[in-house]
BAFIFI-174085 format. One line per 3 residues: number of its first residue (from 1); their letters; for each residue z negated, x, y of C-alpha. Coordinates in steps of 0.5 Angstrom, whole numbers, always signed. Example, Ala and Ser with C-alpha at 12.3 -4.5 7.8 and 13.67 -1.06 7.14 Angstrom:
2
1) as) -16:+25:-9 | -14:+27:-2
//
This chain:
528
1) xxx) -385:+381:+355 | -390:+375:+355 | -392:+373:+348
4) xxx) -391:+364:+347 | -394:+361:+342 | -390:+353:+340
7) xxx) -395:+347:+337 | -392:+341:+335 | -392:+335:+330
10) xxx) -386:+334:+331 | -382:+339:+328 | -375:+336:+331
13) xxx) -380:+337:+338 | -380:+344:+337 | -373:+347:+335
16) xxx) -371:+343:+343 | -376:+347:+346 | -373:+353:+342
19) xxx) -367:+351:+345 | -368:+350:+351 | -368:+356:+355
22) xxx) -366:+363:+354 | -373:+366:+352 | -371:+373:+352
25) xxx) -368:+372:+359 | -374:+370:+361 | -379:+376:+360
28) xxx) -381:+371:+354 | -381:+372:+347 | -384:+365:+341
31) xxx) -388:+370:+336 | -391:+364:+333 | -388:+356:+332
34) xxx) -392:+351:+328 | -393:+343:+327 | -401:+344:+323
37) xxx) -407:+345:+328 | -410:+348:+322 | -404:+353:+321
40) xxx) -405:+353:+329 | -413:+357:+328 | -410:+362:+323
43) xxx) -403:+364:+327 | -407:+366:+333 | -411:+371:+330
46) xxx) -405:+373:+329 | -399:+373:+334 | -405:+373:+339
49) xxx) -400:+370:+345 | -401:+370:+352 | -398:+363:+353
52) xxx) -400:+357:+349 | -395:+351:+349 | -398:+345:+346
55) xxx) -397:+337:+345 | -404:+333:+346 | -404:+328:+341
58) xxx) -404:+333:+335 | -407:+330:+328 | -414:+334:+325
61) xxx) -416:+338:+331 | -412:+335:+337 | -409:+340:+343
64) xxx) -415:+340:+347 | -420:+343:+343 | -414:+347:+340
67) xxx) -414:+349:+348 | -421:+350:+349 | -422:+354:+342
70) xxx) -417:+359:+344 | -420:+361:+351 | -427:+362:+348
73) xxx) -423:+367:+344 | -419:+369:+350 | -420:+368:+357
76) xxx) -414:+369:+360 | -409:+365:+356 | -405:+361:+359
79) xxx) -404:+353:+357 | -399:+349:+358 | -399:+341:+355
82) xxx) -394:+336:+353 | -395:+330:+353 | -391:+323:+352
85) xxx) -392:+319:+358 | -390:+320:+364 | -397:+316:+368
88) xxx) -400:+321:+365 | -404:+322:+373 | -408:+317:+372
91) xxx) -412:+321:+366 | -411:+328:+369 | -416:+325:+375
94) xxx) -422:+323:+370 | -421:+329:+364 | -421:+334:+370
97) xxx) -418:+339:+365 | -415:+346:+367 | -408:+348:+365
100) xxx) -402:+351:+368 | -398:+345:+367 | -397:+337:+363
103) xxx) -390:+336:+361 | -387:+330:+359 | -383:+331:+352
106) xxx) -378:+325:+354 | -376:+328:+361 | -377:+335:+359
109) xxx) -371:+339:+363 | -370:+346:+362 | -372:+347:+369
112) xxx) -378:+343:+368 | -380:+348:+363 | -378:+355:+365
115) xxx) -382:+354:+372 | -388:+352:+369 | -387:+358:+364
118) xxx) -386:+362:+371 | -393:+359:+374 | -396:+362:+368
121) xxx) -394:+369:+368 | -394:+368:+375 | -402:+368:+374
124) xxx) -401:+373:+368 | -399:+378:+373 | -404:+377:+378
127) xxx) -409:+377:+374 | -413:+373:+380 | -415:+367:+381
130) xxx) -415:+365:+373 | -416:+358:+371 | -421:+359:+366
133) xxx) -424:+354:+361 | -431:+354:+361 | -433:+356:+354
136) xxx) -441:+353:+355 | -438:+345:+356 | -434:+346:+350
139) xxx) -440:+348:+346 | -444:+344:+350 | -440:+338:+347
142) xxx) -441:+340:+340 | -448:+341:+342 | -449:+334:+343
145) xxx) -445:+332:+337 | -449:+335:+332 | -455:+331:+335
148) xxx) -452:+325:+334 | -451:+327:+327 | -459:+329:+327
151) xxx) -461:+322:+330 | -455:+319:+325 | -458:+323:+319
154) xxx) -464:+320:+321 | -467:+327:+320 | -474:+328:+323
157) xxx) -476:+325:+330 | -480:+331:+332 | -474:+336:+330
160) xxx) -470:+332:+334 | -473:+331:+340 | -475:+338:+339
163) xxx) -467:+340:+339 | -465:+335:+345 | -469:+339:+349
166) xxx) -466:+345:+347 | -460:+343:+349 | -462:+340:+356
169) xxx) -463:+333:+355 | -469:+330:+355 | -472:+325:+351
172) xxx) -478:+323:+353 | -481:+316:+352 | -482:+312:+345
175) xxx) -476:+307:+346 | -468:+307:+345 | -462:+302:+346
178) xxx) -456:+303:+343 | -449:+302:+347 | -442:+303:+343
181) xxx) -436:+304:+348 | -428:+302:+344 | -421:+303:+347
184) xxx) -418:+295:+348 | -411:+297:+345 | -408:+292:+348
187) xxx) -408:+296:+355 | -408:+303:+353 | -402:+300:+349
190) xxx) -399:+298:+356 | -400:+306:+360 | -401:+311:+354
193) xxx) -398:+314:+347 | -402:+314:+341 | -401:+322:+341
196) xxx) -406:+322:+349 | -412:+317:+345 | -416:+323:+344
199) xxx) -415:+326:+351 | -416:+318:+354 | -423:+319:+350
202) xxx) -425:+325:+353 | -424:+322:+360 | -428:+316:+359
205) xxx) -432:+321:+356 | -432:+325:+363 | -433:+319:+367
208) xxx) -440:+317:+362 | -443:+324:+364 | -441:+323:+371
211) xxx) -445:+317:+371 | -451:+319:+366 | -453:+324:+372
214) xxx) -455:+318:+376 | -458:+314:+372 | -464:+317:+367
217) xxx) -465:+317:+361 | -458:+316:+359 | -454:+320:+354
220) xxx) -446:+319:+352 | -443:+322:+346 | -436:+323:+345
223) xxx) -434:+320:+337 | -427:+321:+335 | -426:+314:+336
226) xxx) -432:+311:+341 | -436:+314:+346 | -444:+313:+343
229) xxx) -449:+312:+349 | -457:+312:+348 | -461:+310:+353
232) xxx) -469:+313:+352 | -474:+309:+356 | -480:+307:+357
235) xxx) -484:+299:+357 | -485:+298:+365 | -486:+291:+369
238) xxx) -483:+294:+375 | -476:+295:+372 | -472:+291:+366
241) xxx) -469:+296:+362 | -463:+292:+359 | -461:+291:+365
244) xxx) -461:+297:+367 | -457:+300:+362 | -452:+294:+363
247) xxx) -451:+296:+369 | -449:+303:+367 | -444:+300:+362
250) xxx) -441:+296:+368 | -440:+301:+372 | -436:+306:+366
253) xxx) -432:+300:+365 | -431:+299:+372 | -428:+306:+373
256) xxx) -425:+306:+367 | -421:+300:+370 | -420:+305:+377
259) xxx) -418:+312:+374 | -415:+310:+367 | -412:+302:+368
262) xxx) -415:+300:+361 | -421:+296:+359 | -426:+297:+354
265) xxx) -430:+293:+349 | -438:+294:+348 | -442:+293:+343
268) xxx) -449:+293:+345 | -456:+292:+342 | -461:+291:+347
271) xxx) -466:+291:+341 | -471:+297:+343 | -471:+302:+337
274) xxx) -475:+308:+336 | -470:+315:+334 | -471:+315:+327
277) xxx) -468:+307:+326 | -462:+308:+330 | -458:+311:+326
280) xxx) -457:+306:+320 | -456:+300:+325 | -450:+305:+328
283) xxx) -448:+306:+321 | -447:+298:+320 | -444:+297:+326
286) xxx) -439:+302:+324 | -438:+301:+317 | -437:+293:+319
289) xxx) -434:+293:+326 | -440:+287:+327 | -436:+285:+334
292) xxx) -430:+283:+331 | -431:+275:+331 | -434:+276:+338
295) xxx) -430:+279:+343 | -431:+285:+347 | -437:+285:+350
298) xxx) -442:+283:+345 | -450:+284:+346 | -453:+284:+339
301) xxx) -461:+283:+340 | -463:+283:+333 | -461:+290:+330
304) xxx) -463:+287:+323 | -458:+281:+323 | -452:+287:+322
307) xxx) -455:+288:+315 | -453:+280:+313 | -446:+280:+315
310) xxx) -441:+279:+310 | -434:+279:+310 | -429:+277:+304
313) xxx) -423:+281:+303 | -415:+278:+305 | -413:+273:+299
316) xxx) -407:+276:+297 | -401:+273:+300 | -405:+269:+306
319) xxx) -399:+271:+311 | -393:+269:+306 | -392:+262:+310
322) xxx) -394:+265:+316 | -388:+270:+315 | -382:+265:+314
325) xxx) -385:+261:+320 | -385:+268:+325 | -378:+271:+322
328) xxx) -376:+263:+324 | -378:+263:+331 | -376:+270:+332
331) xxx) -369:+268:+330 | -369:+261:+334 | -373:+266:+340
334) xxx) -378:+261:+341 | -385:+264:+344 | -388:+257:+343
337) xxx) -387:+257:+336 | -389:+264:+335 | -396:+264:+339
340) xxx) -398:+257:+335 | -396:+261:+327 | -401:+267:+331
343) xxx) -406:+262:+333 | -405:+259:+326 | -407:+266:+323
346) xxx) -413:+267:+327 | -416:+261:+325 | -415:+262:+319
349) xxx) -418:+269:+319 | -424:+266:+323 | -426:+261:+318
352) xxx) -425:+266:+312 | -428:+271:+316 | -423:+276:+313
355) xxx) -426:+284:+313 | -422:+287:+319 | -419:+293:+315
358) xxx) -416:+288:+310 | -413:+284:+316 | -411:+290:+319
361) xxx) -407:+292:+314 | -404:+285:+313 | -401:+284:+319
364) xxx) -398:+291:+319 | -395:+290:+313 | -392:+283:+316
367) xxx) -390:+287:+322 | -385:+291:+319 | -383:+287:+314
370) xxx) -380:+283:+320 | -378:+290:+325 | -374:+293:+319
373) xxx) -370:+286:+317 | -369:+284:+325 | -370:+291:+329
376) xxx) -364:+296:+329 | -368:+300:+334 | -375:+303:+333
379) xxx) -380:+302:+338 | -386:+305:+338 | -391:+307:+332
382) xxx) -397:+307:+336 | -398:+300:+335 | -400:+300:+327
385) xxx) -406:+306:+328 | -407:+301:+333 | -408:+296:+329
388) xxx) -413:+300:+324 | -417:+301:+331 | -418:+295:+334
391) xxx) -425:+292:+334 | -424:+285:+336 | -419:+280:+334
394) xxx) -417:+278:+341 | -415:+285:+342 | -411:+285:+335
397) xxx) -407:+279:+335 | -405:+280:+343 | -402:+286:+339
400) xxx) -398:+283:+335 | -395:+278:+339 | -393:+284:+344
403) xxx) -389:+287:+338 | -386:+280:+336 | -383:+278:+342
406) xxx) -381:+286:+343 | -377:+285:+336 | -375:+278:+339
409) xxx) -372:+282:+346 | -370:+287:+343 | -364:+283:+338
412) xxx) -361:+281:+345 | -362:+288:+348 | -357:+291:+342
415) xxx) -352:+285:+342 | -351:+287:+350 | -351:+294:+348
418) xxx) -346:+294:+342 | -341:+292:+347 | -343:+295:+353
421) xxx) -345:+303:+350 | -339:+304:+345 | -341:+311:+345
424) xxx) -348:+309:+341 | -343:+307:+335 | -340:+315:+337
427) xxx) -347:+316:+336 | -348:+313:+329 | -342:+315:+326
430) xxx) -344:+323:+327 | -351:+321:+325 | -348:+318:+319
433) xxx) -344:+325:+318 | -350:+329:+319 | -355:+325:+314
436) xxx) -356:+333:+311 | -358:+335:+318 | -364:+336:+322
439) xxx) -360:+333:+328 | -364:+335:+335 | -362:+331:+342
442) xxx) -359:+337:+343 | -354:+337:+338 | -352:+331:+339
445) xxx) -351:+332:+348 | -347:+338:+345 | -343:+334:+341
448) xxx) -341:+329:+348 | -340:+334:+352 | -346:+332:+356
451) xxx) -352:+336:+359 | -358:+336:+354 | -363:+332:+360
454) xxx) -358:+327:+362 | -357:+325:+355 | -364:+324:+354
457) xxx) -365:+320:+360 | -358:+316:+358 | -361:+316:+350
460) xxx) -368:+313:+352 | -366:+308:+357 | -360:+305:+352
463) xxx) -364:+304:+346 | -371:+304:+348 | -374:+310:+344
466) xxx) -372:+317:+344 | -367:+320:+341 | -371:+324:+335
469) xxx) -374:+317:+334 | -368:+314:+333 | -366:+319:+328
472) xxx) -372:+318:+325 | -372:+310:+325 | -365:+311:+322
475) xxx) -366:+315:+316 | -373:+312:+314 | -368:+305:+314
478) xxx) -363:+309:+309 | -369:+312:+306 | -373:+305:+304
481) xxx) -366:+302:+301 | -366:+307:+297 | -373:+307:+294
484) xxx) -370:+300:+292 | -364:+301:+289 | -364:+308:+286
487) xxx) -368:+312:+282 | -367:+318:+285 | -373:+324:+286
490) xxx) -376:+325:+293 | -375:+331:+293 | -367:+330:+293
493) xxx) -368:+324:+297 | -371:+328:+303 | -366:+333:+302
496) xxx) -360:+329:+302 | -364:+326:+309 | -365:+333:+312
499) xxx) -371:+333:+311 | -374:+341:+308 | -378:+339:+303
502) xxx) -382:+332:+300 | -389:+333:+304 | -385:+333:+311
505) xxx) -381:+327:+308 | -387:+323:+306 | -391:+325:+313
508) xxx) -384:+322:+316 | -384:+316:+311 | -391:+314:+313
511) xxx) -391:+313:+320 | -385:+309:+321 | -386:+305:+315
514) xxx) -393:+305:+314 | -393:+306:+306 | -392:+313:+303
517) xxx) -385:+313:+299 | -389:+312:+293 | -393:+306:+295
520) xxx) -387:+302:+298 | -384:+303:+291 | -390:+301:+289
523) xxx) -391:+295:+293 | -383:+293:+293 | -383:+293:+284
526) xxx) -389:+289:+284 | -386:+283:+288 | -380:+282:+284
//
């Protein structure tokens, strides 16, 4: 009997697959299920599987490093991902990783699961033809990163440049530009989950390197949220080095466009720098987000001018009239009037130069005011952590007038739905009469009498969202009306919600309101 280890935030995700299938049928037994990464390193040491099922978008250690540490500790491990979107393809072609399969969670059949389980054992059996995942790329990934902190750090140049040459990267001359490569998650949004943002960063990371190996001198880093790129070069009359570098930075835009349809937003700093001044103008341009105001390709020629910017924290309150007018506007389903209030913020936002995180928090915290009071259904959460990330204004605000006119459509879509799905009100009903349980998609197509994958596919294209979104969505609301009107401990809060204990409640709390149970209670006392 084949060992299958079960990795996935989502606890509800993991009592489905449980579910699913006969696993002992299938000559398969789960010795190990888990929602923490962390847990994740422990437990294989421990149960040692021989099938890894794993989502992509796991928070701390994501799935792909979960992948390539556990084939660095066993070679014959076979890997299984889950994934959220169904256009996944156009990432597979850039990342270029090896597993036995990608499985789309919102489409998952018993089917689906049980042939690529059977393509796994198929090759345990077989012993031939491994697909194995080159331990030496991943630690050449981990290599370069600890350079990159070295040149942050600004730890002597000698040393660096003696441990660039160690790990084959050859830094030759005196001089270096700097380029900073983000996400513009106003297209991401439109193709991809939240939970795939590591593994999109990890293909645009491929596509660099594929590029660096034509164009000398030029070294990418992958970050957690941007793809740093050095480029080492000597003063010539013959070539100009700018555009050099600007070439390069062109063309990785360029396949990003082709292999994964997003766009990227690129600081650049043409001002030549030596090694050991690189690393407070990187921290600058982190810690300030410099590019903010500008746009999304933003050429910085004087690094100094990063040290003299300044920006002011959000003025309590500066959205207040700018709330009643957007609730108005949703109400009356007027777009005109929804972009002149966005238009509105911008302006103001630029003349006071607000500083971005304190924006960013403002509008989500706008954003939701208006999805609880407007939205019965709940789109997608992914777009808050977007908000956070943005690096430009253009980018945030094209965000938040997708989720208005999401929150304007979707007023129209349960009017329809009311009359139309009365099995949604059947629905409700036997949510409401399960508050106290942990309810899986599963469980709810038992009670219809329909097959599981019909009601997933029925659910998603009624409502919009999955049906463990929904469970979710819908117990946060109940949750949130509590916390205003009762004095009720969280402990029998998250009980009373089918939630096994108050760490697990408030993960859910915070995601799909923003604030966890404690600072809504907070922040809704000290408006009244």
């Amino acid at each position: 009997m084949y060992r299958v280890m079960l990795i996935d935030d989502d606890v509800p995700m993991l009592k489905v697959l449980k579910q699913m299938i006969d696993w002992e049928a299938n000559n398969l037994q789960i010795v190990g299920t888990t929602y923490s990464s962390v847990k994740a390193m422990h437990m294989f040491e421990e149960v040692q599987p021989d099938i890894l099922i794993t989502d992509i978008g796991l928070p701390q250690k994501n799935g792909i490093e979960l992948a390539n540490t556990f084939t660095s500790m066993k070679p014959d491990i076979r890997v299984i991902f889950l994934t959220c979107h169904e256009d996944f393809h156009f990432a597979q072609q850039a990342v270029k990783l090896k597993a036995d399969d990608y499985l789309i969670k919102d489409q998952l059949t018993a089917e689906q699961l049980e042939k690529s389980l059977e393509k796994s054992v198929t090759i345990l059996k077989s012993r031939t033809g491994l697909i194995r995942w080159k331990s030496s790329n991943y630690n050449s990934q981990l290599f370069r990163q600890d350079l990159l902190k070295r040149v942050i750090d600004r730890a002597p140049t000698e040393m660096t440049m003696a441990y660039a040459s160690q790990i084959g990267i050859s830094w030759n001359y005196p001089w270096f530009l700097l380029g900073v490569v983000n996400v513009q998650f106003s297209s991401f949004d439109q193709r991809y989950k939240q939970s795939e943002y590591s593994l999109i960063m990890y293909a645009i990371y491929n596509i660099a390197l594929e590029l660096a190996e034509s164009c000398e001198g030029v070294t990418p880093f992958l970050e957690k949220d941007n793809i740093t790129i050095l480029y080492n070069f000597r003063m010539n009359l013959a070539q100009n080095e700018i555009l050099h570098f600007n070439n390069f930075l062109e063309q990785l835009r360029s396949q990003c466009v082709h292999f994964l349809k997003i766009q990227l937003s690129v600081v650049t700093v043409t001002d030549k720098m030596e090694l050991d001044s690189i690393g407070s103008v990187y921290q600058q341009m982190m810690q300030n987000k410099i590019e903010f105001y500008e746009g999304s390709d933003y050429t910085v020629a004087d690094a100094s001018r990063n040290a003299v910017l300044m920006f002011q924290p959000a003025p309590q309150g500066f959205l207040n009239s700018c709330i009643s007018q957007l609730e108005q506007a949703v109400i009356k389903h007027d777009l005109d009037s929804i972009r002149s209030t966005l238009l509105e913020i911008v302006e103001n936002a630029r003349e006071l130069m607000l500083d971005p995180g304190d924006f960013a928090r403002e509008l989500s915290f706008m954003l939701r005011g208006i999805e609880l009071m407007f939205s019965n259904l709940k789109f997608e959460e992914d777009l808050f952590q977007y908000l956070t990330l943005s690096r430009t204004l253009s980018d945030s605000m094209e965000l938040v007038e997708r989720k208005l006119i999401q929150i304007m459509e979707s007023r129209d879509i349960q009017g329809a739905n009311a009359t139309q799905e009365p099995k949604l009100q059947v629905i409700q009903q036997y949510i409401e009469q399960h508050l106290a349980d942990n309810i899986t998609s599963i469980d709810m197509a038992r009670y219809l009498f329909l097959n599981p994958s019909y009601f997933s596919r029925y659910f998603k294209r009624m409502t919009g969202v999955t049906f463990t979104d929904y469970v979710h969505q819908y117990k946060m609301k109940l949750a949130t009306r509590m916390l205003k009107m009762s004095n009720q401990n969280l402990e029998s809060m998250a009980i009373g919600l089918g939630y096994s204990d108050r760490t697990y409640f408030s993960k859910v709390f915070k995601k799909y309101v923003g604030l966890t149970p404690s600072e809504y209670k907070a922040k809704h006392s000290a408006r009244k």
